[in-house]
Phi, psi and omega in degrees: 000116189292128183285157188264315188278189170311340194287130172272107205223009160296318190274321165283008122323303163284006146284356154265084127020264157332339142294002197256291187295174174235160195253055246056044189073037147210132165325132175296148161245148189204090180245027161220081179288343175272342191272295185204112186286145164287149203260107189300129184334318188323303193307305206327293219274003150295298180310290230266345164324298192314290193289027180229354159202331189257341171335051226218138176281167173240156192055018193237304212260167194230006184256181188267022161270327173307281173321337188288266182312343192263323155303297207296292220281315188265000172275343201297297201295303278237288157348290155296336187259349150279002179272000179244344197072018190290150176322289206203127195323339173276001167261016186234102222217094171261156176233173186310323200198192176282305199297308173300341164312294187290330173269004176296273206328319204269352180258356170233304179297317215288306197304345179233351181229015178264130158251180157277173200069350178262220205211111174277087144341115144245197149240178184253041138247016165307169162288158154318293185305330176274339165285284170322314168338306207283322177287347176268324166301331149339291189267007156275356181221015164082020179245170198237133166302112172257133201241151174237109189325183205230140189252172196290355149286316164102047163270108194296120170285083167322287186295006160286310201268005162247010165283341218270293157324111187195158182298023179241358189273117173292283179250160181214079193286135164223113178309145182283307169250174183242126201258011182252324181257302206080052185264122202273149160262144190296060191311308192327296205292305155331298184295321171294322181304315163318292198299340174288354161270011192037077180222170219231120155269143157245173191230086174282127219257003173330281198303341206262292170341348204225351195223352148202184193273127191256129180231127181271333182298332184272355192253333190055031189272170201247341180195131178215112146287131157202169187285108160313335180255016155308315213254039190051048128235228199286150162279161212003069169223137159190163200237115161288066170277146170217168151297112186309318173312338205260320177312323189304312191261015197267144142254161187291159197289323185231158173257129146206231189282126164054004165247033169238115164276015169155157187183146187231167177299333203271336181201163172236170125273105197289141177285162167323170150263162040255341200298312204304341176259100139226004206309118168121158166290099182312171150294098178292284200318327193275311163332289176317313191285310123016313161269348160295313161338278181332299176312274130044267186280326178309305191309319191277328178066110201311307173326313176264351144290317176314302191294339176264350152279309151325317163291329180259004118341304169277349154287330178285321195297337183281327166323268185285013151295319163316313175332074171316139173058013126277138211247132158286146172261087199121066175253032195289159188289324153240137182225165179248203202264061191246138152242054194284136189210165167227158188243168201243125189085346174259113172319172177273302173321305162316327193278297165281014146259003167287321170290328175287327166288338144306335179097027177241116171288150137222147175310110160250138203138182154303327187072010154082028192208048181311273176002300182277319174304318177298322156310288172269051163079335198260158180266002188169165178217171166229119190252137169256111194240145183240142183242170164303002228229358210249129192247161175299331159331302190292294168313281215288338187274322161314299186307307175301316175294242204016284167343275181339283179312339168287312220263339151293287205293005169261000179280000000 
């Protein structure tokens, strides 16, 4: 089946490496893009340029790898924050990941501005990570999680969640996609409802970065978080947006090294932002390399991955719909790029080792998303998450191992 779109994608293969090899005498198929995306040779070979010449800590040194690394790491932000649309590079705080992101927010906005008795707004697709944050701040100040079903699609029931709204509402945290359904969620519509309470969202962005183009100035969203290595770069790098007033006035989370402009035993004085969350010699390499990504995807243009990933969305989903006695988990009318199922007599776990002996990686578990499993009745799914890089080839080499795993548990 010929892609309708732009995409070459004979040629963005081969920009992944790692997709070249096989996997017990099979091509890999590399169907867990939601777990961790593969890296185009550019980043690699960014990682490893930095460390063979440029290798320095930053912004403390005056000699010229230091001046080297201190240009590369703060054009990396420069990067992000047009790849976001953000106002201005101090609204851009990077960190390990999306999950350290949601407990920055949760450990400074949440911590001044949470009492008892008020009320944190989530959904019931969250991640693990958009949930605990919020729950240990709950049971440290005494506040209460408000969660907003879900429908038998995996869809959020808006109008649960602006019954949900009220003047005791702190906050209001939402996955943007979903990384156990891939149900794109209704962010606008959030944000707006929220703001009509004067409550400030955040928006966690893993799943949504990688798969179409995110502008937080056009979403008004108050903080959008995500994984650098979701997003084809480096593992422990992700990005903190926050709105300069509200970052402005938050104080900071860890103490050390580069968030201070001076300190006595009797007082510290804090840096500017963004450095005031930065504390400590950051991942420079990861950062840097984070921005070859970026280039990366700019180059490639987000608008044509998003369509060629929707087209091989409707092909797979028509593809295992087809499947007796397979169920998708997660059919909302808008989705990104998830296929989570269960087989009816096969564990999940079992169904992807059967598929790794085929060479098609995918995920089997809770997806770190207990919640949403408990929802729709099950202990687990085995999920196929896709990237641009993933052909209807890749669909069809799934569906045949699915077979396989039928045709085991039917003997």
């Amino acid at each position: 089946m010929p892609s309708a779109t732009s995409l070459d994608v004979t040629a963005i293969r081969k920009d992944f490496p790692i997709l070249a090899q096989q996997v017990y005498g099979k091509p890999l198929i590399y169907l867990d893009n939601a777990a961790t995306s593969q890296k185009p040779q550019c980043v690699i070979d960014t990682l490893t340029r930095f460390y063979k010449t440029d290798n320095a800590n930053i912004h403390r040194g005056v000699h010229a790898l230091s001046e080297r690394s201190t240009l590369s790491y703060e054009a990396a932000r420069g990067k992000v924050q047009r790849f976001l649309n953000a106002a201005d590079t101090r609204e851009i705080i990077f960190v390990r990941g999306a999950t350290e992101a949601i407990n920055l927010v949760g450990q400074t906005y949440g911590r001044t501005h949470v009492s008892a008795g008020d009320e944190i707004v989530i959904s019931a697709m969250e991640h693990h990570s958009n949930i605990v944050p919020w729950q240990m701040l709950c049971e440290e100040k005494g506040a209460v999680l408000r969660v907003i079903p879900i429908n038998d699609r995996g869809e959020l029931e808006f109008d649960q969640f602006e019954k949900l709204l009220n003047n005791r509402t702190r906050l209001v945290a939402v996955s943007h996609v979903s990384n156990a359904l891939g149900t794109i969620n209704p962010v606008r519509g959030i944000i707006r409802a929220a703001h009509a309470w004067n409550v400030p969202v955040l928006i966690d962005g893993a799943q949504a970065v990688p798969h179409m183009k995110v502008d937080v100035r056009s979403l008004d969203c108050d903080f959008y978080v995500f994984s650098g290595h979701k997003v084809f770069g480096p593992t422990g790098i992700g990005v903190l947006y926050g709105k300069e007033k509200l970052l402005e006035a938050m104080p900071p989370w860890q103490g050390g090294g580069d968030m201070i402009q001076s300190v006595t035993f009797g007082k510290t004085t804090y840096n500017d932002l963004p450095y005031k969350f930065e504390a400590g010699t950051p991942n420079i390499a990861g950062v840097i390399g984070l921005g070859a990504a970026i280039d990366y995807l700019d180059q490639i243009g987000m608008d044509a991955i998003e369509a060629h990933e929707q087209e091989l969305l409707a092909y797979g989903t028509r593809e295992l719909e087809s499947i007796t006695g397979l169920r998708l988990i997660g059919t909302a009318r808008e989705k990104a790029s998830v296929l989570s199922f269960v087989i009816e007599g096969v564990h999940p776990h079992d169904a992807a080792t059967i598929l790794d002996r085929e060479g098609v990686a995918v995920r089997a578990g809770h997806h770190c998303a207990q919640p949403v499993m408990e929802r729709f009745g099950v202990s687990a799914t085995t999920r196929a998450s896709l990237a641009f890089y993933n052909t209807t080839e890749d669909i069809d080499a799934l569906v045949a191992g699915i077979q396989k795993v039928r045709e085991i548990f039917a003997a």
